[in-house]
C-alpha positions in Angstrom: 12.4 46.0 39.4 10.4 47.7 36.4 13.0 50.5 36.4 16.0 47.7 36.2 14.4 46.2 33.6 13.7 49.1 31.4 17.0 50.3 31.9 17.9 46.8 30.4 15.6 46.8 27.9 17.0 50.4 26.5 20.8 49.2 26.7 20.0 46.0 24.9 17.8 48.3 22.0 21.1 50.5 21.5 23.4 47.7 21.3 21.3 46.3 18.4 20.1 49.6 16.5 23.8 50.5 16.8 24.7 47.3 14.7 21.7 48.3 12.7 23.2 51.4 11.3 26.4 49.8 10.3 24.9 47.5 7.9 25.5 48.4 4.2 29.0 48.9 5.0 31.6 46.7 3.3 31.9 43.2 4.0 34.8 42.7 6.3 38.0 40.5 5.0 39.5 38.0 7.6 43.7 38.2 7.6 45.0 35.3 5.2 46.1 31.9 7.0 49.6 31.1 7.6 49.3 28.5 4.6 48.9 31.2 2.6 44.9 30.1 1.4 43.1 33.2 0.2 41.5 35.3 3.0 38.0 34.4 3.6 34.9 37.2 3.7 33.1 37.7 6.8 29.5 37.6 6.5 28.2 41.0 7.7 25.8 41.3 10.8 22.4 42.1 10.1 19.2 42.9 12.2 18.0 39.2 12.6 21.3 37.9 13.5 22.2 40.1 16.3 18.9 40.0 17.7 19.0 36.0 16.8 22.3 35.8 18.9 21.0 37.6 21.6 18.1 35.5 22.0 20.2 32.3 21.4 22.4 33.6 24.7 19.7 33.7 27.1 18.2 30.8 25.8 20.9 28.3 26.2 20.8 30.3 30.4 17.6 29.5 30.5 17.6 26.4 29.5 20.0 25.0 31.4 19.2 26.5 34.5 15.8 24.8 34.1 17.5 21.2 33.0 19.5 21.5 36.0 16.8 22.1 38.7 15.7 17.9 40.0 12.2 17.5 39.1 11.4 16.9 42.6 12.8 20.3 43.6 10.9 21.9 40.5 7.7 23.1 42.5 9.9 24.2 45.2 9.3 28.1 46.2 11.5 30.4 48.9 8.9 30.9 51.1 8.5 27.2 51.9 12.3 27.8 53.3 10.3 30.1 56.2 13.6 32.4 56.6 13.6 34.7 59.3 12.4 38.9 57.9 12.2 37.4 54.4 8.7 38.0 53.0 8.1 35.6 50.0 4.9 34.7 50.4 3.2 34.2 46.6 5.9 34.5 44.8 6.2 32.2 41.9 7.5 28.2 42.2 10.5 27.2 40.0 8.2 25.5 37.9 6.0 28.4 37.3 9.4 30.8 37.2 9.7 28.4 33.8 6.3 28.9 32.6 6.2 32.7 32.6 9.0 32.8 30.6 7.7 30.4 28.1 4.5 32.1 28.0 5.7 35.6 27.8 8.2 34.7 24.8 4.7 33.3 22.7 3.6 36.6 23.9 5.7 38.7 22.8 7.3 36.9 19.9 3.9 35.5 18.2 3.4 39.7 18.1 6.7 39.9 15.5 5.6 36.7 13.3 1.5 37.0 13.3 1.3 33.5 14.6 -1.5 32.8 16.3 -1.4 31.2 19.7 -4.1 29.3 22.1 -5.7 31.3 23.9 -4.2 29.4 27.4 -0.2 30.7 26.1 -1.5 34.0 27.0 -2.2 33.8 30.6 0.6 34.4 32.7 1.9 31.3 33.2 1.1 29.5 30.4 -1.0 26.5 30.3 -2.3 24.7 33.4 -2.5 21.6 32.3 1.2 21.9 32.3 2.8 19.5 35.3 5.8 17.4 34.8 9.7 18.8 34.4 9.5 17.6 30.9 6.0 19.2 30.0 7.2 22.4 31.1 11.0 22.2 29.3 9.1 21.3 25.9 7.0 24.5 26.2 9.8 26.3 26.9 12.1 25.5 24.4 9.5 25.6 21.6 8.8 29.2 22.8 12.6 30.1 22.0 12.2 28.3 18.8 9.3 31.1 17.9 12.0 33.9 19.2 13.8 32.6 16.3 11.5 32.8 13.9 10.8 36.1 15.5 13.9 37.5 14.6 14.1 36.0 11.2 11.8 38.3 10.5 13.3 41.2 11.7 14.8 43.5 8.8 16.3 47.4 8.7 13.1 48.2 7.2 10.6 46.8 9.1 12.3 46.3 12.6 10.3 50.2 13.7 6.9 49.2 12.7 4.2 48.9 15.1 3.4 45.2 14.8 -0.4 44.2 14.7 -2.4 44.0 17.1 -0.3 46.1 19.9 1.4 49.3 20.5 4.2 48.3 20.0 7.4 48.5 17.4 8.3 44.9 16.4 12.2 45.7 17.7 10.8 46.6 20.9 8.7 43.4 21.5 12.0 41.4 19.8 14.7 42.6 22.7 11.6 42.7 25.5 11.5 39.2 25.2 15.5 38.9 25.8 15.3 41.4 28.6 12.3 39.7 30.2 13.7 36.2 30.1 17.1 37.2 31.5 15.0 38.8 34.5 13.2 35.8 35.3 16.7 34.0 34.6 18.0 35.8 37.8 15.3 34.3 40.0 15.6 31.2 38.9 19.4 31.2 39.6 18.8 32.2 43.1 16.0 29.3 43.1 18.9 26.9 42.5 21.2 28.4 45.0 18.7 27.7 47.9 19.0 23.7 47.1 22.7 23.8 47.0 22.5 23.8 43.2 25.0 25.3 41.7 23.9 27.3 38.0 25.4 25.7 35.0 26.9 28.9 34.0 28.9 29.5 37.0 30.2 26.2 37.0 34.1 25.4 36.3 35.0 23.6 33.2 35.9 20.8 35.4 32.4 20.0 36.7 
């Protein structure tokens, strides 16, 4: 799993410095209309808006998937399912699936903005006092909200220093955050699977 997600992690990093290096070129010119209205400039991608976009994608997966889950289904974990050879004893309920990734996003975000966080965002799954379906989607869409601010902050100049307080370059813990949420994303999809759910980003139009 660790080697998955690195290899993630490094794709996702490329994708970005790559847009990264083209910045500073010209801004690009959009073809004029048929009406014949004077072409429109495009605004040129930056740092903070790729990464912004990226985070914006897996959020709106994320999201969802959570949404979609009944809140009586929401502690629900494969091994109470008891299937035959499977070993999934201790693994994490849906509910807690969703608290790791909020968690991890204050994490590793608060890192890139300085914010300072309690002290009971840090833990692995986030706060305990945390229950109900709507307790837990709060925390985790106010975690993507700091991923935006996060990314805000992000700039060609700044994006390969080591942010305070860690080890680590402030693009690094930008696109972790990304990579780490779409992990736990996979779970959670296979979560919904097992109570005939079926993801909202697999669904037709028509459903």
């Amino acid at each position: 799993m660790g080697t998955i997600r690195e290899m993630r992690l490094v794709w996702l990093s490329a994708a970005i410095v790559s847009t990264a290096t083209a910045l500073g070129q010209s801004v690009q010119v959009t073809a004029a209309p048929s009406g014949g209205q004077a072409p429109q400039p495009q605004t040129p991608a930056t740092i903070a808006s790729t990464v912004d976009r990226a985070i914006s994608n897996i959020e709106k997966l994320v999201v969802d998937a959570a949404e979609a889950m009944p809140e009586d289904k929401f502690n629900f974990s494969p091994d109470s399912l008891n299937i035959p050879g499977a070993d999934y004893k201790g693994v994490r309920t849906f509910a807690l699936q969703v608290r790791h990734v909020a968690a991890s996003n204050y994490y590793l975000w608060s890192a890139v903005t300085g914010d300072k966080i309690p002290e009971d965002y840090k833990g692995g799954n986030g706060p305990e006092s945390l229950k109900t379906k709507a307790e837990i989607l709060k925390f985790l869409k106010e975690s993507f909200a700091l991923g935006h601010k996060a990314a805000a902050a992000l700039t060609t100049q700044n994006m390969l220093e080591t942010a305070e307080g860690t080890k680590s370059v402030r693009l690094h813990l930008a696109t972790f955050g990304v990579a780490h949420a779409f992990d736990h994303y996979g779970q959670m999809v296979e979560y919904l699977r097992m109570n005939g759910i079926v993801p909202p980003a697999s669904r037709a139009k028509s459903d």
